[in-house]
KOLBAKE-682623 format. One line per 8 residues: number of its first residue (from 1); their letters; for each residue x, y, z of N, C-alpha, C, O. Coordinates in steps of 0.05 Angstrom, whole numbers. Each point is the difference from the previous one (the first is absolute). Last residue first. Layout:
N
NUM> A> X Y Z X Y Z X Y Z X Y Z ~ ...
This chain:
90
90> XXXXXXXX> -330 211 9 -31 -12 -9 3 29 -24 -18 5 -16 ~ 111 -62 48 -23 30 -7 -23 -8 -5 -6 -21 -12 ~ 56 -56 55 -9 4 -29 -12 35 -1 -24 5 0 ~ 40 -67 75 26 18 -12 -4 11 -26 16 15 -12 ~ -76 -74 49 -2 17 16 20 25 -6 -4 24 4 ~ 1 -115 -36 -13 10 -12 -7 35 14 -9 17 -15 ~ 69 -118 30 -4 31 13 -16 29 -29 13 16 -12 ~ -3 -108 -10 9 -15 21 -1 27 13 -15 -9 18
82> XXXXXXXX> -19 10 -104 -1 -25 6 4 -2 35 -16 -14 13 ~ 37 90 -73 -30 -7 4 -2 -22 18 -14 5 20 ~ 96 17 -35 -2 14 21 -34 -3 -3 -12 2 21 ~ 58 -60 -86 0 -2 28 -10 18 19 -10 -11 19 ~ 4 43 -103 -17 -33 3 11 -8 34 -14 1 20 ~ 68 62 -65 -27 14 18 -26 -15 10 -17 5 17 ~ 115 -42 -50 -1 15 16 -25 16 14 -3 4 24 ~ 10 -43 -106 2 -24 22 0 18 26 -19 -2 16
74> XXXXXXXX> 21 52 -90 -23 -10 4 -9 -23 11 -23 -10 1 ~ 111 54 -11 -15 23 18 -35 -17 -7 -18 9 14 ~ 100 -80 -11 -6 25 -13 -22 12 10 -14 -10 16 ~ 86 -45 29 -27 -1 -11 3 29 -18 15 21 -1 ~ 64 -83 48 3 22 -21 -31 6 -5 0 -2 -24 ~ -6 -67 101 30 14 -17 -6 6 -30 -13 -14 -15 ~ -50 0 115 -8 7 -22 31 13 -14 8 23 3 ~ -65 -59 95 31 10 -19 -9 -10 -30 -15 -19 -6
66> XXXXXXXX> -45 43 92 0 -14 -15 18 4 -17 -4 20 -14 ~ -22 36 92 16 -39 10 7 -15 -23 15 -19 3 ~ -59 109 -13 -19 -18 20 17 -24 8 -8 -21 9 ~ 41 54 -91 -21 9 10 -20 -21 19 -14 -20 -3 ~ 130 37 -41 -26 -11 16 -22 16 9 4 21 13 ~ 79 -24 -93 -15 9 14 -22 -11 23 -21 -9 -9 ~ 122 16 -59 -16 -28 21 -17 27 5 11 23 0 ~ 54 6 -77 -15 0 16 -26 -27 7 -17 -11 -14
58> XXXXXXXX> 102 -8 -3 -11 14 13 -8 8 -29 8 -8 -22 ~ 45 -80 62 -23 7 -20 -15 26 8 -17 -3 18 ~ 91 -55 18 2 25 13 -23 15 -26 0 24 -5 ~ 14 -134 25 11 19 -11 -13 31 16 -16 0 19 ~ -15 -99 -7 32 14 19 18 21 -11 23 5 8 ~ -111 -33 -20 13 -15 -14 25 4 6 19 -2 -15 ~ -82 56 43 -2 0 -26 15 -21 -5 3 1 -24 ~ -33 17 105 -27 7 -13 2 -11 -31 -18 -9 -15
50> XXXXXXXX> 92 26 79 -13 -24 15 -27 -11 -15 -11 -22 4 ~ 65 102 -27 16 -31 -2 -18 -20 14 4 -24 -4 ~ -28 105 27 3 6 -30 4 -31 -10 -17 -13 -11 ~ 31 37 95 -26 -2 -5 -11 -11 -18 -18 -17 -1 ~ 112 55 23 -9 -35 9 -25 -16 -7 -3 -25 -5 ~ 20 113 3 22 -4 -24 -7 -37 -1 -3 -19 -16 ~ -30 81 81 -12 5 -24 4 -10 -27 -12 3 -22 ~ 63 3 105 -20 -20 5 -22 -7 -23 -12 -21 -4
42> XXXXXXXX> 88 87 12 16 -36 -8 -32 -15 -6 -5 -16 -18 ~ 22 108 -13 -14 -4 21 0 -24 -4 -7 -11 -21 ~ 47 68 -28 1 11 12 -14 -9 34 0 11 22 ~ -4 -32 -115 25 -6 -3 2 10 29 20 -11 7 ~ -100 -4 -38 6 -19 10 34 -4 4 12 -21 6 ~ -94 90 2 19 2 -10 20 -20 11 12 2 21 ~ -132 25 -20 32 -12 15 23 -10 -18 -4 -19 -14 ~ -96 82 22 24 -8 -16 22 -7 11 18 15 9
34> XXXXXXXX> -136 2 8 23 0 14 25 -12 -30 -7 -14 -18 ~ -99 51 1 18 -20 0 32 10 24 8 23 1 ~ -118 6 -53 25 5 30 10 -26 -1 -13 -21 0 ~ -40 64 -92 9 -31 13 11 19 27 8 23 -4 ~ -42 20 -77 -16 21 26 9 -37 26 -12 -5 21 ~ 27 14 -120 -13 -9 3 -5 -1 27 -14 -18 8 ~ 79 54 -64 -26 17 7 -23 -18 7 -23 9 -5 ~ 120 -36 -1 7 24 12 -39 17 7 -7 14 19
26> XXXXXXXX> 42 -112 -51 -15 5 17 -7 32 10 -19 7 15 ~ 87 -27 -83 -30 -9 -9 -23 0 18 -23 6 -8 ~ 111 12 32 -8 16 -21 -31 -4 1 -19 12 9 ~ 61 -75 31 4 18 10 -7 28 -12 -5 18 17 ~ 23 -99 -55 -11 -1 19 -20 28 14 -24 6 -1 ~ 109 -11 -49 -31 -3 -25 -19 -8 17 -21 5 -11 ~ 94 9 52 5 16 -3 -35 -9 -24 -23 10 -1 ~ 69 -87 32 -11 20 26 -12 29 -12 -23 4 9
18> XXXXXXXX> 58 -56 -71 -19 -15 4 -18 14 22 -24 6 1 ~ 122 16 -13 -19 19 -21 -35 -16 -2 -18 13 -12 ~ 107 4 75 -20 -24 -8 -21 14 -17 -17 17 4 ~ 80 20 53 14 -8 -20 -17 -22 -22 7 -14 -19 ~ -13 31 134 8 13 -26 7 -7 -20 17 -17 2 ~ -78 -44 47 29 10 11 1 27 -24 -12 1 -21 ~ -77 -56 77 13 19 -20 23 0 -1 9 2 23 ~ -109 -40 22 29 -3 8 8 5 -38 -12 -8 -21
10> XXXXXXXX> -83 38 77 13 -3 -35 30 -2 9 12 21 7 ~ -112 -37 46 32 11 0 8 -11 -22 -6 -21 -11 ~ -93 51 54 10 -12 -27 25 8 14 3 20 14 ~ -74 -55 57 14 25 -20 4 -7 -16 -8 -23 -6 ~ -14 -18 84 -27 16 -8 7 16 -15 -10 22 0 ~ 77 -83 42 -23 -14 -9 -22 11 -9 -19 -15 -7 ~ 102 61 38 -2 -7 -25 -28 -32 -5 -4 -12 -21 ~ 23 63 105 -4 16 -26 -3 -15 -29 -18 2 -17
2> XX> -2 -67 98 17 25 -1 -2 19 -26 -12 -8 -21 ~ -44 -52 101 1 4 -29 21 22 -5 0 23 11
């Protein structure tokens, strides 16, 4: 099992203001997440596209394996109940 099957990863490029409202919004909700920067990281970049329609749709997040393009922070915590609940601040 590798890291990212028991995590949240939030693939990101700069400049993304979708990423950035993301990201914010998660800021107090106590989330551990990893951040992959898809301008910066081919494989991440590939990922992305493979999930979204062959576009570069960020922010992609996966929880637990499960991709998830542009969610919002209440799609976003529904999943982490759902599929790794454990990440969740008690």
């Amino acid at each position: 099992m590798s890291e990212e099957d028991d995590s949240v990863v939030m693939y990101w490029r700069p400049g993304c203001a979708f990423c950035m409202n993301l990201r914010l919004s998660l800021l107090f909700s106590r989330l551990r997440y990893t951040k992959r920067n898809i301008r910066h990281d081919k494989d991440a970049a590939a990922f992305v596209r493979s999930v979204a329609d062959g576009n570069e749709t960020v922010p992609t997040v996966t929880v637990a394996g499960h991709a998830m393009v542009n969610p919002s922070k209440r799609q976003l915590l529904d999943a982490v109940r759902e599929y790794a609940p454990h990440l969740l601040a008690s």
